[in-house]
C-alpha positions as CSV (number, residue, x, y, z in Angstrom):
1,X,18.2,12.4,-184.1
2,X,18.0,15.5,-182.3
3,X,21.0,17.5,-181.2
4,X,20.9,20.3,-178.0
5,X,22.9,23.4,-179.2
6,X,25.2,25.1,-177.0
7,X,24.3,28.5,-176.9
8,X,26.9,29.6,-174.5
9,X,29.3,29.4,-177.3
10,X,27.4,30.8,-179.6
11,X,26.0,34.1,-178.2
12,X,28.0,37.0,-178.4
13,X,30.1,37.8,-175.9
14,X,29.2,41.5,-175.4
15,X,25.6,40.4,-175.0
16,X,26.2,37.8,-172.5
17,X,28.2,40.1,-170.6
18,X,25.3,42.5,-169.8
19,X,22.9,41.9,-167.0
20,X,19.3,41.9,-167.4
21,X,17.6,45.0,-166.5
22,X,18.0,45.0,-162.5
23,X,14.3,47.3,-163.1
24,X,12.5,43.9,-163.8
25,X,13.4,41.3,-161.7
26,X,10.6,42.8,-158.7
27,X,7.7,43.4,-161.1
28,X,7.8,40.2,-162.5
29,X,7.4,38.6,-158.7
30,X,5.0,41.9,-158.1
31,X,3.3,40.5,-160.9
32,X,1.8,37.2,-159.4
33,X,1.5,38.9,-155.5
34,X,-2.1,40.8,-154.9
35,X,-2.4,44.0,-153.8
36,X,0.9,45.5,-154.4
37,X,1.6,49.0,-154.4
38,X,4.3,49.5,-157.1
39,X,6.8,52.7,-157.0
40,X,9.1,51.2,-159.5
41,X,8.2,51.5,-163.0
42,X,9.2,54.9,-164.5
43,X,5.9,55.6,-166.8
44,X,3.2,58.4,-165.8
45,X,-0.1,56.8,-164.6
46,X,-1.7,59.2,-166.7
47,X,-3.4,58.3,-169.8
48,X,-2.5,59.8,-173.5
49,X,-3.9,63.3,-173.4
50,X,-7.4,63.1,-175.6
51,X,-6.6,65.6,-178.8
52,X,-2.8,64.1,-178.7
53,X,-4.9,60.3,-178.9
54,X,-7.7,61.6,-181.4
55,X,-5.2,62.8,-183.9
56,X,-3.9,59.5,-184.4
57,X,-7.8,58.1,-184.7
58,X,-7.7,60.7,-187.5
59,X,-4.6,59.4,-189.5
60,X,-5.7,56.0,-189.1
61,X,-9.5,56.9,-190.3
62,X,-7.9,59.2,-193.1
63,X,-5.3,55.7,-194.2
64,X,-1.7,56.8,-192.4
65,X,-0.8,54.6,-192.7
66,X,2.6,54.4,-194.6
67,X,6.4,54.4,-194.2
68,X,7.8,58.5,-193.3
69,X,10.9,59.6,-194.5
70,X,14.0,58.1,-192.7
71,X,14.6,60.6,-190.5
72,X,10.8,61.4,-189.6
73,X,8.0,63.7,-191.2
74,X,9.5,67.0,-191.9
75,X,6.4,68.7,-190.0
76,X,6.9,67.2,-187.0
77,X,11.1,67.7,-187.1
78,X,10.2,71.1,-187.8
79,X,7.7,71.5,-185.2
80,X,11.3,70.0,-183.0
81,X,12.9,72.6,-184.2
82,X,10.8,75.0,-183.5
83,X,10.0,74.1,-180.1
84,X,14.1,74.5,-179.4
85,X,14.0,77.7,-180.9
86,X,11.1,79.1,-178.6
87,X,12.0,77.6,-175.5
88,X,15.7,77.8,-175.4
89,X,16.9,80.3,-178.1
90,X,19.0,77.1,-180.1
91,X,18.3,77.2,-183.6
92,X,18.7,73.3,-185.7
93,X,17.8,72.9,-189.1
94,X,15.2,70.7,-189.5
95,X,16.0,69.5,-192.8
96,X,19.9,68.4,-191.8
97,X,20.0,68.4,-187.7
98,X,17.3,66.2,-186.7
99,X,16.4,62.5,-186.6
100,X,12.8,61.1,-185.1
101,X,13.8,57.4,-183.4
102,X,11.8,55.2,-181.7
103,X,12.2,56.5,-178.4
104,X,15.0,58.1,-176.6
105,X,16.5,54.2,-175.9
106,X,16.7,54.2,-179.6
107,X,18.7,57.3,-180.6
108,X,21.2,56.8,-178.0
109,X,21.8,53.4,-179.3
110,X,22.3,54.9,-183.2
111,X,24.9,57.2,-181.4
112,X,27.1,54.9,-179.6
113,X,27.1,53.2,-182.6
114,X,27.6,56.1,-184.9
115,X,30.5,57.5,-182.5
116,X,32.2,54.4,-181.0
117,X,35.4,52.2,-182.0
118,X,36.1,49.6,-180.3
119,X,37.4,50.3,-177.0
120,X,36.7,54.3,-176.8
121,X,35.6,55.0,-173.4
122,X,32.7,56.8,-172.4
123,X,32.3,58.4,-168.9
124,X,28.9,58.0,-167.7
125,X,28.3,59.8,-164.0
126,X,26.2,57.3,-162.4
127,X,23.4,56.6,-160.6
128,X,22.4,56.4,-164.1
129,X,19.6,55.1,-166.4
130,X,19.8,51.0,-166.9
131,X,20.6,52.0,-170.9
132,X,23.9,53.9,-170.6
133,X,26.1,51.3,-169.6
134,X,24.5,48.3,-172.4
135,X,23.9,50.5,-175.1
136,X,28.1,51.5,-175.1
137,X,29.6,47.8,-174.4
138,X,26.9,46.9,-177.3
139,X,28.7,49.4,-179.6
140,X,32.1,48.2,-179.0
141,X,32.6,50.7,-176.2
142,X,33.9,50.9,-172.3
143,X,31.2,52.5,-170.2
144,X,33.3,54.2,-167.1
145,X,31.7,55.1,-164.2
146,X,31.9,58.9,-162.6
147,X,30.1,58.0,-159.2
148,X,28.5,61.0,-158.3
149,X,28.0,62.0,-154.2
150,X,24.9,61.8,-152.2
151,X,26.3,64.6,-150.7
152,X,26.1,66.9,-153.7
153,X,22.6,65.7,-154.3
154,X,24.2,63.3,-157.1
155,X,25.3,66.6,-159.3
156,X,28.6,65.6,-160.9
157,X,31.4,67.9,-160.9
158,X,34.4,68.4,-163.6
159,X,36.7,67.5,-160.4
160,X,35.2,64.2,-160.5
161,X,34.9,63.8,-164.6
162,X,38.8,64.3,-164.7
163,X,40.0,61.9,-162.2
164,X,38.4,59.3,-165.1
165,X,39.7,60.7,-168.0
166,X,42.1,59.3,-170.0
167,X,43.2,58.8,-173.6
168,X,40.9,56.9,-174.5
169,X,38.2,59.1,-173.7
170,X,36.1,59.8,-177.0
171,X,32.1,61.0,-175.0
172,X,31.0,62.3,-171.7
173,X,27.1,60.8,-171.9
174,X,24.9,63.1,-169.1
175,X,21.0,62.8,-168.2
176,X,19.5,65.7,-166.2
177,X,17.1,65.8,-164.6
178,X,18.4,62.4,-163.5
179,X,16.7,58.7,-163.4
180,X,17.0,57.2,-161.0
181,X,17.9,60.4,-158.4
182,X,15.6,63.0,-159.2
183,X,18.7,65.2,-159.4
184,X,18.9,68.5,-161.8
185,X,21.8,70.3,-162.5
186,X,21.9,74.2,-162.9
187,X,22.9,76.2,-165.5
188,X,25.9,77.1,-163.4
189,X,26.6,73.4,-163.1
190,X,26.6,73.0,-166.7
191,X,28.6,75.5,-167.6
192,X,31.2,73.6,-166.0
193,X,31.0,70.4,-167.3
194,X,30.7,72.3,-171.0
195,X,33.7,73.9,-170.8
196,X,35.7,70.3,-169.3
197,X,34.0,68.7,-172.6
198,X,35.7,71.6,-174.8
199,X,39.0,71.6,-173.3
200,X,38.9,67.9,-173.3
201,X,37.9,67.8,-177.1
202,X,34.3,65.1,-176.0
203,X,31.3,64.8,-177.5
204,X,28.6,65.4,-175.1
205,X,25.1,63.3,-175.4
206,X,22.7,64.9,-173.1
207,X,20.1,62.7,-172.4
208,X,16.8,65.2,-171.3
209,X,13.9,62.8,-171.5
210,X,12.5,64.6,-168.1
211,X,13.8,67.9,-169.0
212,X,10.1,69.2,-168.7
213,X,9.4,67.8,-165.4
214,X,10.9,70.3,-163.2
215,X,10.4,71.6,-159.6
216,X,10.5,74.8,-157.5
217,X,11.7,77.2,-160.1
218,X,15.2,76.3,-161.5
219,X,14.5,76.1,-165.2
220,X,15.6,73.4,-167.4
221,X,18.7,74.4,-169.7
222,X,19.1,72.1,-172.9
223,X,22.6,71.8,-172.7
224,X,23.0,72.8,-176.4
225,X,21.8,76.0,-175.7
226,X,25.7,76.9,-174.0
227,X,27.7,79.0,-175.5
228,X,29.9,77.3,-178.1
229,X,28.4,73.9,-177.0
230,X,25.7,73.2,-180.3
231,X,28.0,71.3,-182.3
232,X,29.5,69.3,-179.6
233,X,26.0,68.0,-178.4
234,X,23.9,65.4,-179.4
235,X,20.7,66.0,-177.6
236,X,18.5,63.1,-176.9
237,X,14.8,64.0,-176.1
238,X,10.9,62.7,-176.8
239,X,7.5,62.6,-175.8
240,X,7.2,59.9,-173.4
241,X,7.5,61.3,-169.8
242,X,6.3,65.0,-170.4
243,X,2.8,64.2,-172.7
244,X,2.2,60.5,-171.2
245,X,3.3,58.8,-174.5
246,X,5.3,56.0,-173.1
247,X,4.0,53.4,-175.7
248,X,4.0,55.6,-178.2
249,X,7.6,55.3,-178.7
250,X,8.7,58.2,-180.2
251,X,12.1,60.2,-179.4
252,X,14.3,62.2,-181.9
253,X,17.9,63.3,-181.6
254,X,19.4,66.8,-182.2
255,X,23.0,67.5,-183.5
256,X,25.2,68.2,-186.1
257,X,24.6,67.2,-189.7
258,X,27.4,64.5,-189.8
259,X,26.6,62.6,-186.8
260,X,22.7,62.9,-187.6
261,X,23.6,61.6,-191.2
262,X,25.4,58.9,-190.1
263,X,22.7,57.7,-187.0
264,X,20.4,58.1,-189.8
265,X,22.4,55.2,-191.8
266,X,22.1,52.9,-189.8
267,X,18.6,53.8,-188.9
268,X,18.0,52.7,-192.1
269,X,19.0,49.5,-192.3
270,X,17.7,48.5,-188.2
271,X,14.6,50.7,-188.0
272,X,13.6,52.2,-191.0
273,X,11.2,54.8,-189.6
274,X,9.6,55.6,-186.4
275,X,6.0,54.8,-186.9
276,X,4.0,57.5,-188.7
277,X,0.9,57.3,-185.8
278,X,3.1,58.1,-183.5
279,X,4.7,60.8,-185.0
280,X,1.2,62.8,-185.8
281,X,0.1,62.5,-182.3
282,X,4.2,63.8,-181.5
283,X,3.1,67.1,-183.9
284,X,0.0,67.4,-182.0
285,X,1.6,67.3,-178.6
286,X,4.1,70.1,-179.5
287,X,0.9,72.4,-181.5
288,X,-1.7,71.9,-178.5
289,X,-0.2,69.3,-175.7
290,X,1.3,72.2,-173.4
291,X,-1.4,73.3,-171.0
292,X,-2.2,69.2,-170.7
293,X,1.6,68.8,-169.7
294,X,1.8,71.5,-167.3
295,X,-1.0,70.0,-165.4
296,X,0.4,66.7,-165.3
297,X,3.5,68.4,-163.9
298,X,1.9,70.0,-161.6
299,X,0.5,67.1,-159.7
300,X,3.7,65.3,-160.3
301,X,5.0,68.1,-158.1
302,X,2.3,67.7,-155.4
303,X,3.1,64.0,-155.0
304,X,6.9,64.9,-154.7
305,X,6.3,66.9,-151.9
306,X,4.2,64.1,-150.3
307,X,6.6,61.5,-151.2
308,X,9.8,63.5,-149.3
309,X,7.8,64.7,-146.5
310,X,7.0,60.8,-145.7
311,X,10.5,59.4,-146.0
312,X,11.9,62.2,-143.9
313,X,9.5,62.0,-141.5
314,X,10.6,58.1,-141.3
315,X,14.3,59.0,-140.7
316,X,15.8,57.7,-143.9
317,X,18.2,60.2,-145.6
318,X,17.1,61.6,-148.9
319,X,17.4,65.0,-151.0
320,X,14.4,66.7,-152.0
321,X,14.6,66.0,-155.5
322,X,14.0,68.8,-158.3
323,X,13.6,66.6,-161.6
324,X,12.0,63.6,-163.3
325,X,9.3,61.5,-160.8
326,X,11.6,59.8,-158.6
327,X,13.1,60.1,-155.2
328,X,16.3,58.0,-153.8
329,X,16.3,57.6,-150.5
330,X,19.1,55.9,-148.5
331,X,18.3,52.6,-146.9
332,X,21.6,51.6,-144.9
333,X,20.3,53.0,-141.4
334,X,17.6,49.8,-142.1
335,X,21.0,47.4,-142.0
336,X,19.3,45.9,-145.2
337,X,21.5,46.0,-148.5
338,X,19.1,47.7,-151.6
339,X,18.6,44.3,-152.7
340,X,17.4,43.4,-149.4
341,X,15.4,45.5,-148.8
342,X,13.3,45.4,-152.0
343,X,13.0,41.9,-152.0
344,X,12.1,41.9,-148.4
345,X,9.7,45.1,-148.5
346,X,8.1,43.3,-151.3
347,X,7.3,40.2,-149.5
348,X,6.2,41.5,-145.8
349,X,4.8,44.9,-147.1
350,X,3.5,44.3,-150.8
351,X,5.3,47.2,-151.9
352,X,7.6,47.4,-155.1
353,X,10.6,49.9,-155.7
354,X,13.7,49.0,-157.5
355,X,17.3,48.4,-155.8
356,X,19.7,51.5,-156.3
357,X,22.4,49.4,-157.4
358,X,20.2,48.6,-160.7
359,X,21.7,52.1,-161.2
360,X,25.2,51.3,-161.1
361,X,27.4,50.5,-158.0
362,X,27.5,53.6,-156.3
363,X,23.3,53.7,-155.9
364,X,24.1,50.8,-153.8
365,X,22.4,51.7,-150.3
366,X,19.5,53.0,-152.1
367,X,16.0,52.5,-153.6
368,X,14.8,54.1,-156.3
369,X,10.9,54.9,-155.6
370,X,8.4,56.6,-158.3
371,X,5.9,59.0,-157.5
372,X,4.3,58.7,-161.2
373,X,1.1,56.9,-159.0
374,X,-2.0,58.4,-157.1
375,X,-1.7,60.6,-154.5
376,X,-4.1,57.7,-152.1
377,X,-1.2,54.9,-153.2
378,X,1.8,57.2,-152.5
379,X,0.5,57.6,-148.8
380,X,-0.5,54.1,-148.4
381,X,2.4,52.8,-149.9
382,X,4.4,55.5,-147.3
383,X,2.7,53.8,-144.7
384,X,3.6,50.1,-145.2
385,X,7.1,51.4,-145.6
386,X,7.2,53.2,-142.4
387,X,6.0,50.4,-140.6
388,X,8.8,47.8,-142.5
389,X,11.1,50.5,-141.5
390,X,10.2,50.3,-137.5
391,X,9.8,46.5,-137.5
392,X,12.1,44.7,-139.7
393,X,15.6,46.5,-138.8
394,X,18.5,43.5,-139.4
């Protein structure tokens, strides 16, 4: 005799506690519509760069085809560690400070879980990236929310990191250039919020996935690279955005030796090893991938500008943003909410972009829209929003 299991009892209760990923829910109807324009899903259009692809052809011809070493090759950690060294003057030992995950999701997972007891708090400024918030209630830990202000083109400020703190606080967990706002914050801004993480006692996890994709001339600034601020930092990074490597999955963390030792333990036992293709083709992006990433940044940059022009010229309020592939314009003049609007945009206009409340509650109001498409699908997909815009006001 058969017997139906109640699951509901079962399951874990952190896990049934967490949404599924707000991203998904209008690509899987975008999915079955025809010709829909999609701005949603953060992943460059761009294919692999060729010698970054043929180098992995080469392992597998030459039989690659092997565990690594826990914490990734040592060439490509030291090709990590040199590429900090180079471009922002902050020195790791490859040997001790680094460990190659698979993807950037992955390492900050290993670190909630390395960092966390249960109920340490963990102040995440949000519109944030889907991850933040699961990854710490998955490790035990309470994800609190530092909204950050439209008005201050979503930077955060100590101010507003202090009116959440409280004894419980253990991590302040950042990620600028910012998914979903397109926001950046300047070394000045930094400085800042280093010097509230130091007089607070926090570890800082600084999450810099699009910290190559950068517009009109405000460098990047790895937040390790502040004064006094290497030990403190667990620097999250990979190869995914910058080089076109999203299926690659390939990310690597940067920190001090006892935190890297013991995200490397549990490593072990969950992951083993990130996969050694993708860690050749990771070497080979660092070596010779530059002059290939600056030209995809390049016309990431060129659609940005389109992308802003056209929702300006439309009347819907927005920042020019100065990071990542994504803009966030505000929706509320439309009298839709974000859900709303996607869901209706979708239908009437065959155009996909992802609520701003996916983000956290205070994106509410907003959709996120990615310009990681063609140039010719940006402007038609500007067009079909104009025209929802003009002629389906609540």
């Amino acid at each position: 005799m058969k017997t139906t299991i109640d699951f509901s009892t079962r399951l874990s209760p952190a896990v049934q506690s967490i949404a599924p990923s707000g991203i998904r829910k209008f690509f899987d109807i975008a999915a079955k519509m025809e010709d829909v324009i999609s701005l949603g899903v953060g992943e460059p259009d761009f294919v692999t760069p060729w010698p970054i692809r043929e180098s992995c052809v080469y392992g597998l011809e030459q039989g690659y085809t092997s565990y690594t070493a826990n914490r990734g090759t040592l060439e490509l950690r030291e090709e990590i560690c040199k590429h900090y060294a180079e471009q922002y003057d902050t020195h790791y030992n490859a040997e001790t400070d680094v460990l190659v995950t698979v993807g950037v999701s992955k390492a900050l997972d290993l670190a909630m879980r390395a960092l966390l007891s249960p109920g340490d708090e963990v102040l995440i400024p949000e519109p944030c990236y889907v991850s933040y918030q699961a990854c710490t209630i998955l490790a035990g830990g309470v994800p609190v929310a530092v909204p950050a202000k439209l008005e201050n083109e979503f930077r955060i400020t100590p101010a507003e990191l202090e009116a959440h703190l409280t004894p419980r606080t253990r991590v302040l967990l950042i990620g600028y250039p910012n998914n979903p706002t397109g926001a950046i914050m300047t070394r000045k801004d930094l400085l800042a919020v280093a010097e509230f993480a130091k007089q607070h006692d926090l570890i800082v996890i600084s999450d810099e996935i699009y910290g190559d994709l950068t517009y009109g001339g405000e460098p990047h600034v790895a937040f390790s690279s502040l004064p006094g601020m290497q030990e403190r930092t667990l620097l999250l990074n990979g190869f995914s955005k910058a080089y076109a490597m999203t299926g690659w999955r390939i990310g690597y963390a940067l920190g001090a030796p006892a935190l890297i030792a013991a995200m490397t333990k549990i490593h072990q036992y969950t992951m083993l090893c990130a996969p050694i293709t993708a860690q050749m083709a990771a070497v080979e992006a660092l070596r010779h991938g530059e002059k290939y990433m600056k030209k995809m940044v390049a016309e990431y940059d060129r659609r940005r500008r389109l992308i802003y022009e056209g929702f300006t010229k439309m009347g819907l309020t927005c920042f020019e943003p100065k990071g990542a592939f994504y803009i966030f314009p505000d929706i509320t003049s439309t009298g839709y909410t974000d859900e709303e609007f996607a869901e209706t945009l979708l239908e009437s206009e065959h155009v996909a972009l992802v609520p701003g409340s996916a983000f956290g509650a205070c994106g509410a109001g907003h959709v996120r829209c990615s310009y990681a498409t063609s140039i010719d699908k940006i402007a038609e997909a500007l067009t079909r929003i104009e025209h929802f815009v003009k002629n389906h006001k609540k």
